[in-house]
C-alpha positions in Angstrom: 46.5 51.3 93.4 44.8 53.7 95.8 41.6 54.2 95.5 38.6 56.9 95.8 35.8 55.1 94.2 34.5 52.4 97.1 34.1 55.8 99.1 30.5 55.8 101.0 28.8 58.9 102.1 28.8 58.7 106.2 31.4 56.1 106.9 32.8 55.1 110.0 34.4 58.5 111.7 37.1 56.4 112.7 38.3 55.7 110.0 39.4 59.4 108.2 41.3 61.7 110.0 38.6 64.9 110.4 41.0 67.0 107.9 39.0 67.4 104.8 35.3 66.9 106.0 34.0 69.9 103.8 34.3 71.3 100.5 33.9 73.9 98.0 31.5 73.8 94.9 32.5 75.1 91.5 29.5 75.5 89.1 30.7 76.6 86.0 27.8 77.8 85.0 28.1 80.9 87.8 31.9 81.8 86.6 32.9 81.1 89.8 36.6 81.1 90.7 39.1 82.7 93.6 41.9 85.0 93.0 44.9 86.6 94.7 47.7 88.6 93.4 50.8 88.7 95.6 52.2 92.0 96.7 56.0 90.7 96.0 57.6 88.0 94.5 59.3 85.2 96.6 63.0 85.7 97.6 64.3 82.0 96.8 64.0 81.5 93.0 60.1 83.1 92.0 58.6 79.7 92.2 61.4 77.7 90.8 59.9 75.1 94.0 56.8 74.7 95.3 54.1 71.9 96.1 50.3 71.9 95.4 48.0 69.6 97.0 44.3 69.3 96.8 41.8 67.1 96.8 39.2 67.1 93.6 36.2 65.9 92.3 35.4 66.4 88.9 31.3 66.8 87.7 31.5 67.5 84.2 33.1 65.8 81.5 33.5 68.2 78.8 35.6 68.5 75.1 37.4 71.7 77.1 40.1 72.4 79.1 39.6 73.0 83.3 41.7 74.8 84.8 42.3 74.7 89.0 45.3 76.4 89.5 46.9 79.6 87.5 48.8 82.1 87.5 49.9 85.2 84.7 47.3 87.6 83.9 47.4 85.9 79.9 50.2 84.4 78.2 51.9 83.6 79.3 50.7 82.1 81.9 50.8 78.8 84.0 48.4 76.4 84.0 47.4 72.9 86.3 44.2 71.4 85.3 42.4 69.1 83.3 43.3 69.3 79.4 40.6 68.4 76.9 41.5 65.1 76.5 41.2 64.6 80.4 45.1 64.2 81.1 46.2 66.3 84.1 48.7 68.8 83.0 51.4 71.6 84.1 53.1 73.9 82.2 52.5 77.7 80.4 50.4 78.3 77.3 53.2 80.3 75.2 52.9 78.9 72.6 54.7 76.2 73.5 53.9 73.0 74.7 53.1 72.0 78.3 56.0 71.2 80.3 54.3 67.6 81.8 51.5 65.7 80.8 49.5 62.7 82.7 49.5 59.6 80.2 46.6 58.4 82.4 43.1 60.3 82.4 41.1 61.0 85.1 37.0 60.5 83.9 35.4 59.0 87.3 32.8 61.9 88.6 31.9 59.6 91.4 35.7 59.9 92.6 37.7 62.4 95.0 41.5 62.7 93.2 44.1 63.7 95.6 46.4 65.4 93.6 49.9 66.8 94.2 52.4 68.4 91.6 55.6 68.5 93.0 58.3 70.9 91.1 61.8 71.6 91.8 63.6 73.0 89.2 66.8 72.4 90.3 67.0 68.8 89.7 68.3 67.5 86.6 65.9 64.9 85.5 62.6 66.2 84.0 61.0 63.3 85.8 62.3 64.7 89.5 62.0 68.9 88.3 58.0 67.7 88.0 56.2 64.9 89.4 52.0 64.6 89.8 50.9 61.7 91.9 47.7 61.3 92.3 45.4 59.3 95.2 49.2 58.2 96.6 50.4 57.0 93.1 53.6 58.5 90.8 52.0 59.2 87.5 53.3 58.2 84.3 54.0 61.7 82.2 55.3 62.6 79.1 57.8 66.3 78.5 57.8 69.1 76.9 60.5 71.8 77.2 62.3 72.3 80.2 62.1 75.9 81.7 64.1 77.2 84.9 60.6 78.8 86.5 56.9 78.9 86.7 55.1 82.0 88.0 53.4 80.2 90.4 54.5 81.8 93.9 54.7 85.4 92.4 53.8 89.0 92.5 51.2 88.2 89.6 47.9 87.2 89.7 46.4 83.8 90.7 43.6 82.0 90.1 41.7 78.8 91.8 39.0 77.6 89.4 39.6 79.5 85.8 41.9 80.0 83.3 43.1 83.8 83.7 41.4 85.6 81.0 37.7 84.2 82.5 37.8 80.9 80.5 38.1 77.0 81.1 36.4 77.5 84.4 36.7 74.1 86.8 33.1 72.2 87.1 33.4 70.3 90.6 34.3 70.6 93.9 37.7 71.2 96.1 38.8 69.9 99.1 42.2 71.0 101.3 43.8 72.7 99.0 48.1 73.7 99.7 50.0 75.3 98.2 53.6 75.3 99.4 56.2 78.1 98.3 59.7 77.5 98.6 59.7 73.3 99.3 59.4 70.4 97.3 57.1 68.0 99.4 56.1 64.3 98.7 52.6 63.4 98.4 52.9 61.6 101.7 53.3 65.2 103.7 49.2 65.6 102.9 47.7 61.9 102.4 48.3 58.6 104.1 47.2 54.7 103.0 44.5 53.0 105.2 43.4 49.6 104.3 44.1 50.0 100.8 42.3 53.5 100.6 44.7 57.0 100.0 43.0 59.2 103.2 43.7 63.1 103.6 45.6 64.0 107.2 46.8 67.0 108.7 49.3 68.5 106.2 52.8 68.1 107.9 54.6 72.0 106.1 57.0 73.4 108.3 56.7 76.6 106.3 54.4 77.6 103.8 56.2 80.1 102.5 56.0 84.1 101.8 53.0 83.1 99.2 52.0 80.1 100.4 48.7 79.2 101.5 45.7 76.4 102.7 42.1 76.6 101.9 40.3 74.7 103.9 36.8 75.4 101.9 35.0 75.1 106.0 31.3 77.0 105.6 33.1 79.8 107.9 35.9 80.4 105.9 33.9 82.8 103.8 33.3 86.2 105.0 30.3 87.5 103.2 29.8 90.2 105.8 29.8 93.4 104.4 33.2 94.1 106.8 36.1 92.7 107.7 36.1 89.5 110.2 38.9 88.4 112.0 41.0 85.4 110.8 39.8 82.2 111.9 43.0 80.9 111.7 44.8 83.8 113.8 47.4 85.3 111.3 46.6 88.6 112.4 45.8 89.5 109.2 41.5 89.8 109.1 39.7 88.7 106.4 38.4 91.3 103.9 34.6 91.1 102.7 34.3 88.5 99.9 37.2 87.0 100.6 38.1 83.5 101.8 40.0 83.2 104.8 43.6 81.0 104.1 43.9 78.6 107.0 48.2 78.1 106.9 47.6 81.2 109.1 49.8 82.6 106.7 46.9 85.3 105.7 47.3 85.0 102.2 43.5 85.3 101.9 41.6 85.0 98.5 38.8 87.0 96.9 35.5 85.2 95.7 33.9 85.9 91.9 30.6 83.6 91.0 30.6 82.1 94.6 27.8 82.6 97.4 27.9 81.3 101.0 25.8 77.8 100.2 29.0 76.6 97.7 30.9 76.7 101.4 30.8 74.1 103.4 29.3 71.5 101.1 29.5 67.9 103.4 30.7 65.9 100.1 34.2 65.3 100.6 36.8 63.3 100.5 36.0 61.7 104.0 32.3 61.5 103.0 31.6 60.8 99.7 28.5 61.0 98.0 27.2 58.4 95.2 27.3 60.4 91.7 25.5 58.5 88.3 28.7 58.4 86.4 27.9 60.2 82.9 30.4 57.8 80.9 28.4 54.7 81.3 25.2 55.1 79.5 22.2 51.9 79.3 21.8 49.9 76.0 18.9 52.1 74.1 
């Protein structure tokens, strides 16, 4: 099994690639989340495939859901996240049940999770439509349902860090995160094993798609100018105030809500991880 955990803050920089060397905090306390709503919908399928990738790193443990990834305005809408229980799920909130479920939960807050959902829709199997693998690993899931689409990758809106109503906000931080409209990628197109350990590298996307994107979470992704800056990443496309700039050079930027500049940029990440008490294990009283 991969691992996260043995992780120490400042290791050797030869080691890690130099990919994901900052991050972004998410407070939930501040409401904070990022949202973009696409002008069109894609032209192969609405989102029938796609790939998401990040890299996580949970700091509450909580009796609620957390969702990192939406998109629908309210049901119904589709949902990646933590559930209450802790399982990692994907699916839409209906009123029916999720599509996929982790059976494994995910409880370490001293540990960066790479995660990547993979969905095609056009496979038979529900086990190839939708696979999670997580730190390099295949995940063991249970299904419900089997629909032909998401709305992920189309002309609604999406969210990083919230449910879409303002709800179930994400406590943690984000690292690198993809998302890919219009291919069905492996886990191995954004991570790589190293002496045991799962290790972000340079994404390897041909094409990101109409809708697709990369957040890079780097301290000068965020223009909190007052103005538009140019694109850091040279899309041609500048980056509107309060919005961070998407680094596929794609341009699909996103705007900020409950974020300031000092959640950019934060140096633990998942090539430099910093000890965290874990809350779970608690001295004899």
């Amino acid at each position: 099994m991969f691992s996260s955990e043995a992780w120490l803050a400042n290791s050797g920089s030869s080691f890690y690639n130099g990919v994901a060397t900052q991050s972004l905090r998410f407070d939930d306390g501040g409401s904070p989340y990022l949202t973009k709503t696409f002008s069109a919908g894609t032209s192969t399928g609405s989102g029938a495939t796609c790939t998401f990738s990040c890299w996580i790193k949970r700091t509450t443990i909580s009796n609620a859901d957390q969702w990192f990834f939406t998109a629908g305005s309210s049901s119904p809408a589709w949902l990646i996240g933590f559930r209450a229980n802790d399982n990692l799920a994907f699916g839409d909130d209906d009123g029916n049940p999720f599509v996929t479920v982790t059976s494994r939960v995910f409880r370490d807050t001293s540990a960066w999770y790479h995660i990547v959902l993979r969905v095609k829709t056009s496979e038979t199997a529900n086990a190839d439509k939708y696979k999670f693998y997580v730190n390099g690993e295949l995940q063991a899931t249970t299904f419900s349902g089997s629909p032909a689409n998401t709305l992920f990758g189309t002309n609604v809106i999406h969210n990083i860090g919230r449910y879409p109503t303002g709800s179930a906000y994400f406590d943690g931080y984000m690292s690198d995160l993809n998302f890919v409209d219009g291919l069905a990628l492996d886990h191995t197109n954004f991570g790589e094993a190293k002496n045991g350990v799962w290790i972000p590298k340079e994404p390897d996307v041909s094409d990101y798609g109409t809708n697709g994107f990369r957040l890079a979470f780097n301290s000068s992704d965020f223009n909190e100018s007052g103005s538009a800056m140019t694109d850091p990443y040279g899309s041609g496309t500048n980056v509107p105030d309060d919005d961070v700039a998407d680094a596929s050079g794609s341009g699909n930027h996103f705007s900020v809500g409950g974020l300031v500049t000092s959640d950019f940029g934060m140096i633990d990440s998942p090539e430099n991880n910093f000890c965290t008490l874990n809350p779970n294990i608690r001295p004899y009283t």
